[in-house]
N, C-alpha and C positions, 0 to 999 in steps of 0.2 A: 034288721040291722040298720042303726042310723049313720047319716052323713058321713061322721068323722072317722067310723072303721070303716067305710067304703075305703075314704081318701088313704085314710092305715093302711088296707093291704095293698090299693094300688101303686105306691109308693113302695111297698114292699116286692110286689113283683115288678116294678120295671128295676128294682135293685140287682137281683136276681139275675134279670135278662141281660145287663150289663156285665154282671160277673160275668155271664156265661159267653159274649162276646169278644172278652178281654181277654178268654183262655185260649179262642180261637188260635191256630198259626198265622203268624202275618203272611206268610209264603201263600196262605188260602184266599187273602181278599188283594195281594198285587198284581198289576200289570205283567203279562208275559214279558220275557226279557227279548229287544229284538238286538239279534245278532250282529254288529257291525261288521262288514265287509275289509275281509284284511287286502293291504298291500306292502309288496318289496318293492323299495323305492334305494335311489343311490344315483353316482355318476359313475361315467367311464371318461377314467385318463389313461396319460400313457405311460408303462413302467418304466421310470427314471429315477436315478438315486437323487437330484436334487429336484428340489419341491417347483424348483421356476422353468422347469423341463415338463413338468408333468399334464401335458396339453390336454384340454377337453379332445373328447372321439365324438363326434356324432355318427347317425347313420349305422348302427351297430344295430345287428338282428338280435334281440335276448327273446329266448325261450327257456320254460323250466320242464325237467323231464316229470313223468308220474301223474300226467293229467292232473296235475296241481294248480294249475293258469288259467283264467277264464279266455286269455287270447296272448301272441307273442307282444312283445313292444318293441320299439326302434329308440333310440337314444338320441334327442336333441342335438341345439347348435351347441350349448352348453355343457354336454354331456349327460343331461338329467336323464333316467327312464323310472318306469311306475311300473308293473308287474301287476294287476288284481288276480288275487284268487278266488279261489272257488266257494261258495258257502261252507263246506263243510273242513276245510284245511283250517287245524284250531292252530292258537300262538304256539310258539315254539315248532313247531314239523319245521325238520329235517329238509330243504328241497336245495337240491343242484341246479343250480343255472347256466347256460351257456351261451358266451358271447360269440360272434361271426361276424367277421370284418375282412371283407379281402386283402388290405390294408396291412394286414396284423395278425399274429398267432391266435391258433384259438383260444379260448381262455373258460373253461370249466370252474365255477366256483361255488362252495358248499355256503349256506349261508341256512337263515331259520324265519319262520314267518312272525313278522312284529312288526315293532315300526326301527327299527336298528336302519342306521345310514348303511348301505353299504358301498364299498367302494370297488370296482373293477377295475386293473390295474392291465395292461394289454401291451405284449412286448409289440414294434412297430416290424415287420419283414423289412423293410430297407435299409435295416440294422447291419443285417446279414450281407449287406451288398457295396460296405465302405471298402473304400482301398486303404493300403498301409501309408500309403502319405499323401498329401497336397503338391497340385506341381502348379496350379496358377492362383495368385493372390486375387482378392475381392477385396478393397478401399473405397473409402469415401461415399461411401450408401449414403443417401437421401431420400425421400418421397416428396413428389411434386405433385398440384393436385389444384383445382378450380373450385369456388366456392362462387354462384351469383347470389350479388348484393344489390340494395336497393340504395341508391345515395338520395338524396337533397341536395337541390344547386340553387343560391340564391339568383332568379332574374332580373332584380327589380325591388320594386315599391311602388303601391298603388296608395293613392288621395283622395279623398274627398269633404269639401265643408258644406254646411247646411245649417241654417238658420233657425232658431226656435222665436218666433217673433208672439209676441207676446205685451202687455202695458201691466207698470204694477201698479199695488195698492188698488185694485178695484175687488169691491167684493164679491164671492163667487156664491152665496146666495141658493147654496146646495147646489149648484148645476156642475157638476164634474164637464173637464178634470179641475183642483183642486189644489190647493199649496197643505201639505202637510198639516193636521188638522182643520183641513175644510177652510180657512176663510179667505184666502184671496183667490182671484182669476188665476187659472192655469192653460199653457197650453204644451201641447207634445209635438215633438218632430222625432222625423229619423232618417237614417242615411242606409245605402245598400251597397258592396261592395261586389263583383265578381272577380275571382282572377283568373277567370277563365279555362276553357279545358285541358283536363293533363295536370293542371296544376292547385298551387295552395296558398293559403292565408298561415303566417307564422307571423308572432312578436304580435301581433294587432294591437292599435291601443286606441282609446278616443281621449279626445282632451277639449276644454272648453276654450277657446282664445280670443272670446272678446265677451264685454257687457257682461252684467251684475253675475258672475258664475257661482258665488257662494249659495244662489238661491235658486239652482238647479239639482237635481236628481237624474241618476242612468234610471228608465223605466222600465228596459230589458236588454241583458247584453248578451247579444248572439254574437260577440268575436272574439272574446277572450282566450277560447278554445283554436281559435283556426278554422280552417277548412276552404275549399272553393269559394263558398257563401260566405261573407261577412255582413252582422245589419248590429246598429245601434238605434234606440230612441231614448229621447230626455224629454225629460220635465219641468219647466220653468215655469213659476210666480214672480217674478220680475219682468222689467223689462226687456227686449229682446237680446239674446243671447246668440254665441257662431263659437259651434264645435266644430270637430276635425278628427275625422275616422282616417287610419292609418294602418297599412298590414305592408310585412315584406312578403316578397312573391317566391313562391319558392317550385321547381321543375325537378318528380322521381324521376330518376335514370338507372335503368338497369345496368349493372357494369358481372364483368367476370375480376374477382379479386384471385391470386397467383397466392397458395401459402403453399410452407414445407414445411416436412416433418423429420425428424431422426426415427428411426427404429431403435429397439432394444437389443442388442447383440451379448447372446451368451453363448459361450462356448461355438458353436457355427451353426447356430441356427438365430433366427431374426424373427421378434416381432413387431410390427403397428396396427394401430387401426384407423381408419379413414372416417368422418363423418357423414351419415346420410345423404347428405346433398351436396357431398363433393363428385367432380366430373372430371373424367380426362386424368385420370390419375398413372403415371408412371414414376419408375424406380431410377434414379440414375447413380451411377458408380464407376469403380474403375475398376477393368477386370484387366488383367495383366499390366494395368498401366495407363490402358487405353478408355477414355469416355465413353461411354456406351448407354444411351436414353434406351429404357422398355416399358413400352407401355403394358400396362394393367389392365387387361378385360377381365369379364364377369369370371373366366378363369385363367387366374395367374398362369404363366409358363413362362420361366426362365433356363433359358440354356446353361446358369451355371448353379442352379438349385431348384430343389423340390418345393413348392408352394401349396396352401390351403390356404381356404376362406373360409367364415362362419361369421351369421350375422346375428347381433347381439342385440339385444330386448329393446334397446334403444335406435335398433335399426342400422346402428353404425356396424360396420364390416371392419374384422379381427382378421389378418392376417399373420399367418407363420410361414417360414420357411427355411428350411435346412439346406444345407449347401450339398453339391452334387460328387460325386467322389470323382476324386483329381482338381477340387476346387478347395478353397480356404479361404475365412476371410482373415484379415490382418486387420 
């Protein structure tokens, strides 16, 4: 058999082997499928007919019944909770959930394993404990509250002049420093400023105020910026030259700045929220008429209403609060 039917049938059977690979199932040469791990995800608000009633719950026990859960969950400040299940719970099962809030009625709800929002809707038990009417007004809510800030106080202004002595027209003969393409004499000065401890360099300027200054250069300027430290040096190929390094002085002072806030009043319940690094925060109003300052610790309590707190991703603290039965606000 010469050369060329060798090359013939080899050509001919890896054609062959090809077909026979093509006919293969592709299900036979892929990747096992791996299972992604489902979860019931959702919030918990509170059952109200208008949407700006319907307050996040946190702190809610959810569990699913039917060993469907790989563990219970607790529901954020937010009201979020996550539910993971079990590997073998496919999409769509069927599971019941139940919420527990001492707070609140229980709350039993059928839902199905996917990625569906779902929502837990939780009547509140203090519902059940209003009286039929208001007998003392609530007026003129406010929140008051401390914020520390850092001021700037100008002290001052700080001077100083310094000489760049120098003769022109001599030539520099390669021996740096140099006039702008190398050929006259050059010389550098510079000046150093402090303003001392506790304090700052602001506005700084240098200026040249005597002798040939067209034939000067800044050669580094450390004051444009500020700071404690202020330094300039110049460059001069003329004859001698008198700058003037200059900063105003400036002293941080801690101070407590005083703001206020309005709440949001629907129906008779109040919301605000307080920024992170507000201090000293209380509520003041008029409760029958009469001025009445309360302060806010880490747990609200007012005599004429029910209060919560939750703190929000941004650290700032959400406060609500419903008025107390026998109380109203006006």
């Amino acid at each position: 058999m010469n050369v060329t039917k060798k090359v013939a049938l080899a050509a001919v059977g890896l054609a062959v082997l090809a077909a026979a690979v093509a006919r293969l199932p592709i299900s036979g040469w892929s990747r096992p499928t791996v299972t992604q791990p489902l979860f019931i995800r959702g919030a918990v608000v509170e059952q109200e007919p208008e949407p700006a009633k319907q307050l996040p719950i946190s702190d809610v026990d959810i569990t699913a019944d039917g060993n469907t859960a790989v563990s219970r969950a607790t529901s954020d400040s937010s009201g979020f909770f996550s539910l993971s299940l079990r590997p073998d719970v496919k999409p769509g099962t069927p599971i019941s959930l139940k919420f527990r809030s001492s707070d609140y009625k229980p709350l039993d709800l059928n839902v199905v394993a996917g990625d569906e929002i779902n929502i837990a809707r939780m009547v509140p038990v203090r519902q059940e404990a209003q009286s039929r009417g208001p007998v003392v007004s609530v007026t003129g809510i406010s929140v008051r509250y401390s914020i520390e800030t850092t001021n700037a106080v100008n002290v001052g202004s700080a001077v100083k002049t310094f000489e760049v002595m120098n003769t022109g027209n001599l030539p520099c003969a390669g021996k740096p420093p140099c006039s702008p393409g190398m050929r006259w004499k050059a010389a550098v000065g510079s000046a150093t400023l402090d303003a001392g401890e506790g304090k700052e360099f602001r506005n700084a300027r240098l200026s040249c105020i005597a002798g040939p200054c067209p034939f000067t250069t800044v050669e580094s300027d450390n004051f444009s910026k500020g700071g404690r430290t202020i330094s300039a040096s110049v460059r001069n190929w003329s004859d001698t030259t008198t700058f003037l390094l200059e900063g105003d002085v400036f002293r941080r002072q801690v101070a407590d700045v005083i703001r206020q806030a309005f709440p949001v009043i629907i129906d008779q319940a109040m919301n605000f929220t307080l920024p992170a690094s507000a201090e000293g925060a209380s509520i003041e109003a008029k409760v029958d008429g009469s001025p009445i300052v309360f302060p806010l610790g880490p747990t609200p309590t007012l005599s004429w209403a029910n209060c919560s707190v939750r703190t929000g991703q941004d650290q700032a603290r959400v406060f609500w609060c419903e008025v107390r039965p026998g109380y109203r606000f006006s």
